[in-house]
C-alpha positions in Angstrom: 0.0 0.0 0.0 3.1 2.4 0.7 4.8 1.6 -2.4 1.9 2.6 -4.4 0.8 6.0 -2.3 4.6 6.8 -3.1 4.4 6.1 -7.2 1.1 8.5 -7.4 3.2 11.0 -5.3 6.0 10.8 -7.0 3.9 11.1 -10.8 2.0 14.1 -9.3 5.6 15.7 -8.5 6.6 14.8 -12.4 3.5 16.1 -13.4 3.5 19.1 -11.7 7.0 19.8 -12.8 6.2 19.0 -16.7 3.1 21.8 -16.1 5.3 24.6 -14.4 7.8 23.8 -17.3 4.8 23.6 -20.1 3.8 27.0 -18.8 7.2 28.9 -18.4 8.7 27.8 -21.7 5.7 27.8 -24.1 4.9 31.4 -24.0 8.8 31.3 -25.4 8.5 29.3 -28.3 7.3 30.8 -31.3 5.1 27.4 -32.6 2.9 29.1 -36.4 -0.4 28.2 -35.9 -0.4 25.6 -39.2 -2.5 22.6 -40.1 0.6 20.4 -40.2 1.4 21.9 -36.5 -2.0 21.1 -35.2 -2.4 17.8 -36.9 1.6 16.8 -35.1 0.1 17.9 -31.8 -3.1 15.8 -32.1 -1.7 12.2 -33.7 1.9 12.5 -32.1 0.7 10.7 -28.8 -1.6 8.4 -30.6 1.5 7.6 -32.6 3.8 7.5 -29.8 1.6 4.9 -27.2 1.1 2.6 -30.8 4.5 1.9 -31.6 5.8 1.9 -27.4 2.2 -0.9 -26.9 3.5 -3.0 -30.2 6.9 -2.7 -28.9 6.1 -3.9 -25.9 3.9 -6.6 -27.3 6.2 -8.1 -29.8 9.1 -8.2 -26.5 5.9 -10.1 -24.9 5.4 -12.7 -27.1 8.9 -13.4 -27.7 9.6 -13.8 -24.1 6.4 -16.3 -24.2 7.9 -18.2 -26.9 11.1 -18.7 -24.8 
């Protein structure tokens, strides 16, 4: 039970941190406001969690086959 009060502490601290940093540095960036932009910012995580879930699944079922 204390192990896993201590990962949602410690992913509220990241997350925290990753906002402060989102809001400090993006008003710095000059990003155009482009369809290609907006359409990298909406499939990008889609994109990312497909490949890192087939990764992971293709390490799955070879370590089932061994």
């Amino acid at each position: 039970m204390a192990s896993q009060a201590l990962f949602i502490v410690k992913l509220l601290v990241v997350s925290l941190i990753l906002s402060v940093a989102i809001k400090s540095v993006a008003p710095s960036l000059f990003i155009p406001p482009t369809a290609t932009n907006a359409l990298i910012a909406v499939l990008l995580p889609s994109t990312v969690m497909t490949v890192t879930f087939l990764w992971r699944y293709a390490a799955f079922r070879q370590q089932k086959t061994n």
